[in-house]
LUMKOL-558422 format. One record per residue (C-alpha): z, x, y. Coordinates in steps of 0.02 Angstrom, whole numbers, always signed. Layout:
LUMKOL-558422
{w = Z, u = X, v = Y}
...
//
This chain:
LUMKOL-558422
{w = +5919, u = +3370, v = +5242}
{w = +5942, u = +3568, v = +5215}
{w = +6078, u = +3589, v = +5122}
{w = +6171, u = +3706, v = +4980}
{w = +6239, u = +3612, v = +4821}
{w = +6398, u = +3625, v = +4741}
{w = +6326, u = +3746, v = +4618}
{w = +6187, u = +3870, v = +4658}
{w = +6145, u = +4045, v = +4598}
{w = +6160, u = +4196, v = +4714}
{w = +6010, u = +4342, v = +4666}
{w = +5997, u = +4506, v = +4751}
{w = +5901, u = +4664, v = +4727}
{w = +5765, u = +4614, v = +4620}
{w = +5650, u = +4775, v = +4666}
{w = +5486, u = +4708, v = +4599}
{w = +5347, u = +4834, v = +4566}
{w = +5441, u = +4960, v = +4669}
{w = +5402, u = +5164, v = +4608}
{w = +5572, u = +5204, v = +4591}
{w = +5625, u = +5067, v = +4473}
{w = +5511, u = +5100, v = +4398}
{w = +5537, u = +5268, v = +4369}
{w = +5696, u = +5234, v = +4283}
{w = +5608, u = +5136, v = +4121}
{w = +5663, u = +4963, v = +4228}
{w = +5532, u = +4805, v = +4187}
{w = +5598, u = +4700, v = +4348}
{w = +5497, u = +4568, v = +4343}
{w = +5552, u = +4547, v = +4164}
{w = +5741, u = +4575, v = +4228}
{w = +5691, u = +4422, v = +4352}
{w = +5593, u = +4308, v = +4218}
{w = +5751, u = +4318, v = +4117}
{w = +5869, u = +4266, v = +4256}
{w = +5771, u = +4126, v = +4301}
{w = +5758, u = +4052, v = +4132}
{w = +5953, u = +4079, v = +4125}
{w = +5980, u = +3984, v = +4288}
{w = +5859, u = +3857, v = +4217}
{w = +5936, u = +3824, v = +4072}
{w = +6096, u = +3788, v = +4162}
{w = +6015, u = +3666, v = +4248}
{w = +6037, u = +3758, v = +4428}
{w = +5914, u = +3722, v = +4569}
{w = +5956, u = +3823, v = +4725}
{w = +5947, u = +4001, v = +4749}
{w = +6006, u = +4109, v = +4872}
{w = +5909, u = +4269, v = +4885}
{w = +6019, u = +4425, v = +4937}
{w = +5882, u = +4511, v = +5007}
{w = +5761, u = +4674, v = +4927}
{w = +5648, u = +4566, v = +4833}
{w = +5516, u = +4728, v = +4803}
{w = +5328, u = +4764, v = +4858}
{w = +5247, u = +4677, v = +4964}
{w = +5092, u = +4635, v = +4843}
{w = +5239, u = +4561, v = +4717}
{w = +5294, u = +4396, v = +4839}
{w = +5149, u = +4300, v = +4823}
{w = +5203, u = +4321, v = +4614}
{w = +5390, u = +4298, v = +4661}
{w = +5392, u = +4138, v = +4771}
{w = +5264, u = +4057, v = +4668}
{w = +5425, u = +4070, v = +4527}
{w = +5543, u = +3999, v = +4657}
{w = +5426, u = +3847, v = +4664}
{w = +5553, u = +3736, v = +4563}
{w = +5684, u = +3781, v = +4657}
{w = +5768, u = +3755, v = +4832}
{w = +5792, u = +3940, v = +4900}
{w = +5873, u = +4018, v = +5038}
{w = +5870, u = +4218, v = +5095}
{w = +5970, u = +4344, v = +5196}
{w = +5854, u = +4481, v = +5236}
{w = +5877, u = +4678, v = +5135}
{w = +5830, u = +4833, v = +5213}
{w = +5673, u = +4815, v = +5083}
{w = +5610, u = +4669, v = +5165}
{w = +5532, u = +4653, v = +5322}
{w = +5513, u = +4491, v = +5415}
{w = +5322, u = +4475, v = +5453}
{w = +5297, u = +4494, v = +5264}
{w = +5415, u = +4343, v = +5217}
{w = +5383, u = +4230, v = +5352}
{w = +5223, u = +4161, v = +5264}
{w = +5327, u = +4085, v = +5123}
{w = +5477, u = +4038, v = +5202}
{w = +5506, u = +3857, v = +5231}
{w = +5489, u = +3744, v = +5383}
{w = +5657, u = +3666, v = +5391}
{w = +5750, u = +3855, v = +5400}
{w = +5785, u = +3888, v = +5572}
{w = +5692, u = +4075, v = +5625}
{w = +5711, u = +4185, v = +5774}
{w = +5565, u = +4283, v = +5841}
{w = +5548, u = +4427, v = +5712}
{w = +5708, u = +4415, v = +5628}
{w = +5815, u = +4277, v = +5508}
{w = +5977, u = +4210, v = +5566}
{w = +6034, u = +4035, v = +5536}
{w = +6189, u = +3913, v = +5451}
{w = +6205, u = +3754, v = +5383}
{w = +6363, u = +3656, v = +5389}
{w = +6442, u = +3546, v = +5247}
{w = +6590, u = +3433, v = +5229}
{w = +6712, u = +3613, v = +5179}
{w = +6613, u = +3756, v = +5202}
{w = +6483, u = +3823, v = +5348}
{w = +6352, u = +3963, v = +5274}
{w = +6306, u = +4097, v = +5389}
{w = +6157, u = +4207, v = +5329}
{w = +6144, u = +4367, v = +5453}
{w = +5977, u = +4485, v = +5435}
{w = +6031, u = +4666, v = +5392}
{w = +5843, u = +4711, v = +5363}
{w = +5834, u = +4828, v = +5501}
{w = +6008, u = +4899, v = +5444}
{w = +6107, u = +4864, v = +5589}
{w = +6166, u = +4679, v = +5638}
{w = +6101, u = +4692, v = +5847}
{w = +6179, u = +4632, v = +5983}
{w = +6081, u = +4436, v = +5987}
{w = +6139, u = +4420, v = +5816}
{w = +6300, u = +4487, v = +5852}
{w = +6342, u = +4346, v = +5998}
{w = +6265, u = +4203, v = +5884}
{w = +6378, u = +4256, v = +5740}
{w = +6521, u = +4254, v = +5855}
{w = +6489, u = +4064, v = +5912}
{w = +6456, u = +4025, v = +5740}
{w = +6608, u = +4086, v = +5697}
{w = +6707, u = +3981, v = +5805}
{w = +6736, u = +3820, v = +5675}
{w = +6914, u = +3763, v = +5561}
{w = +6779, u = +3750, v = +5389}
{w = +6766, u = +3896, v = +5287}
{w = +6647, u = +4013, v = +5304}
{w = +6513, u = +4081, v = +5156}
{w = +6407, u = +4232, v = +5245}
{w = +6284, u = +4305, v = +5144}
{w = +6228, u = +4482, v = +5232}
{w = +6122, u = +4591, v = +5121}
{w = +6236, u = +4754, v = +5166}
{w = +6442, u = +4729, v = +5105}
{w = +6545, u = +4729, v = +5273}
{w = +6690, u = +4782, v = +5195}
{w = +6674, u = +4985, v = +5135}
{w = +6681, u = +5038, v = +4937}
{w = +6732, u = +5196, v = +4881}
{w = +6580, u = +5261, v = +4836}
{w = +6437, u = +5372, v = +4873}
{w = +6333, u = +5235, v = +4913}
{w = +6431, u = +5165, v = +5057}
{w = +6449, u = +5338, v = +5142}
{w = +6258, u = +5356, v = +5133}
{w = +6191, u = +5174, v = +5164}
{w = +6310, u = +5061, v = +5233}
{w = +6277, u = +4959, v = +5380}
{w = +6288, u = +4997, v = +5542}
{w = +6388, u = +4895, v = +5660}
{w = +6485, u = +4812, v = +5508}
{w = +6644, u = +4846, v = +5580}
{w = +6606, u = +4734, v = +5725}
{w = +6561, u = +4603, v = +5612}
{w = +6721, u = +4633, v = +5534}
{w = +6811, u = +4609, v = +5682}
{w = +6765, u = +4442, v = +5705}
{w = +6795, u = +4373, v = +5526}
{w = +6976, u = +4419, v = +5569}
{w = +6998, u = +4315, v = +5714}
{w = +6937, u = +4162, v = +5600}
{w = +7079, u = +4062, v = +5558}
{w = +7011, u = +4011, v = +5389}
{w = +6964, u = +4110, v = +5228}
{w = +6784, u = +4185, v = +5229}
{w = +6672, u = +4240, v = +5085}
{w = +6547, u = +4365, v = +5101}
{w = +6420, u = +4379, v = +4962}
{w = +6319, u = +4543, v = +4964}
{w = +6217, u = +4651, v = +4873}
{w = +6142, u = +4816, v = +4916}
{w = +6259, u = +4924, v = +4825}
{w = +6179, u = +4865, v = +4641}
{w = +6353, u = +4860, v = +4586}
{w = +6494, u = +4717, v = +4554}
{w = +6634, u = +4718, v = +4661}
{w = +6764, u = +4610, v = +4732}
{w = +6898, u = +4651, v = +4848}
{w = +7019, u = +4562, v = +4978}
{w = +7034, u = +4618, v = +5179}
{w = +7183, u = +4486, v = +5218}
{w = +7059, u = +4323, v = +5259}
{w = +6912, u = +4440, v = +5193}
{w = +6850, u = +4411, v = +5006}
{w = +6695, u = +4497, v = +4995}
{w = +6598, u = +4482, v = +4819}
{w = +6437, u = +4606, v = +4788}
{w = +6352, u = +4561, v = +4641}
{w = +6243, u = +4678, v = +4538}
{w = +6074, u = +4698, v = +4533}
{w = +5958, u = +4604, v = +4465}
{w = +5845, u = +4802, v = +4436}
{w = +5951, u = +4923, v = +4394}
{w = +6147, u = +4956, v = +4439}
{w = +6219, u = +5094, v = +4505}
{w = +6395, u = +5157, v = +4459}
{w = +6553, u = +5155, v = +4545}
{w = +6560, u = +5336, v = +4592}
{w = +6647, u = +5436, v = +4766}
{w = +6527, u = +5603, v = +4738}
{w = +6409, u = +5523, v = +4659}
{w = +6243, u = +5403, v = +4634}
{w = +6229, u = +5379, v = +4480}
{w = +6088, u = +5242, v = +4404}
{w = +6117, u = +5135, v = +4236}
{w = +5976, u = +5030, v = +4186}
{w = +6067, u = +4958, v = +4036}
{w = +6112, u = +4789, v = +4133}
{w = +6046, u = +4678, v = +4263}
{w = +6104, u = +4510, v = +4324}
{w = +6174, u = +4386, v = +4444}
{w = +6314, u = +4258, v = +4520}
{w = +6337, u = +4087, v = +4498}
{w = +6438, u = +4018, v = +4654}
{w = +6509, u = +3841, v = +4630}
{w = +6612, u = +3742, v = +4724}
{w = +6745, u = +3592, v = +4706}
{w = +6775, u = +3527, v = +4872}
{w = +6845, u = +3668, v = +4976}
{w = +6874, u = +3794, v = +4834}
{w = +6764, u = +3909, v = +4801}
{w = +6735, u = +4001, v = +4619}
{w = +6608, u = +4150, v = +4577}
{w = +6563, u = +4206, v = +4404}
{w = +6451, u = +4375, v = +4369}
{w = +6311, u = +4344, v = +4236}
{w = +6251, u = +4497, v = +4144}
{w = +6125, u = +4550, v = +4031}
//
């Protein structure tokens, strides 16, 4: 049965063989060798992938290292659909040309939205709201932070239609936690049922700046998400 354990590790932004990275001195597929023997040796074995995973000619390399693991994915504005549908698995539930789907557990229903187009469209829009509609709490994982960051960054990339999506995590009647990346920077921050974590890179970061994009390649890492019944606790790894 598809499911997500009570302790899993959250990766985002991995940028493998990408020019610009690269540009910036950053060895990501080192970055990501070194975060998966970290989650190994702490004996995790489900990922969630936060989308931007790099070239295409670097997935057949990058899911063949997920091969011990049980994975999941929300979709980054790096990623396109037709180029990760060959390795996803048959038990996650696709649309046409884009990823949407949830799974339900005793405390907690996951949402995963596709931001890889950079807007959330209507279709996914009306099957968020219905998903919405439940008493459990809700974990969405969306590529793109719904909530804005002052920052550079957000004025210039954020995602459009987030506002709506916004909207409708305030009607739930239940805490929800969005995990995000995008951004390559750590941040958490409360919108009254709203927490909304985005977890750095696991390339390069980028610093918390209004005027500003600034890039740091002196760190990298990752989230470990873990769960005791219907709490919910989030730790930031770094390197």
């Amino acid at each position: 049965m598809l499911s997500v354990s009570k302790k899993f590790a959250y990766i985002t932004d991995v940028h493998l063989d990408e020019e610009f990275p690269k540009s910036k001195g950053v060895d990501a597929r080192k970055n990501w060798e070194k975060v998966l023997e970290d989650i190994s040796k702490r004996g995790i074995t489900q990922i969630v992938i936060g989308g931007d995973i790099g070239a295409r000619d670097s997935l057949s390399w990058f899911f063949k290292s997920l091969e011990p693991y049980d994975w999941f994915i929300s979709l980054g504005n790096h990623d396109s659909f037709s180029s990760i549908f060959p390795y996803w698995k048959e038990q996650q539930v696709v649309a046409v040309d884009t990823s949407f789907y949830s799974i339900e557990t005793d405390f907690f229903k996951y949402i995963f939205l596709d931001s890889s187009k950079e807007i959330v469209d209507q279709e996914q829009l009306d099957w968020f709201q219905k998903e919405s509609i439940i008493s459990k709490k809700i974990v969405l994982f969306v590529h793109h932070p719904i909530l804005p960051v002052s920052t550079l960054t957000d004025k210039k990339f954020f995602l459009e239609g987030r506002e709506k999506i916004r909207s409708i995590l305030h009607q739930i009647p239940n805490d929800v936690f969005i995990f995000s990346g995008h951004y390559h920077m750590q941040d958490n921050r409360l919108d009254k049922n709203i927490n909304q974590y985005i977890t750095p890179a696991v390339s390069y970061q980028v610093e918390k700046d209004p005027d500003e994009v600034k890039i740091n390649n002196d760190s990298f890492g990752y989230r470990i998400i873990e769960l005791e019944k219907d709490q919910l606790f989030a730790e930031v790894i770094l390197f």
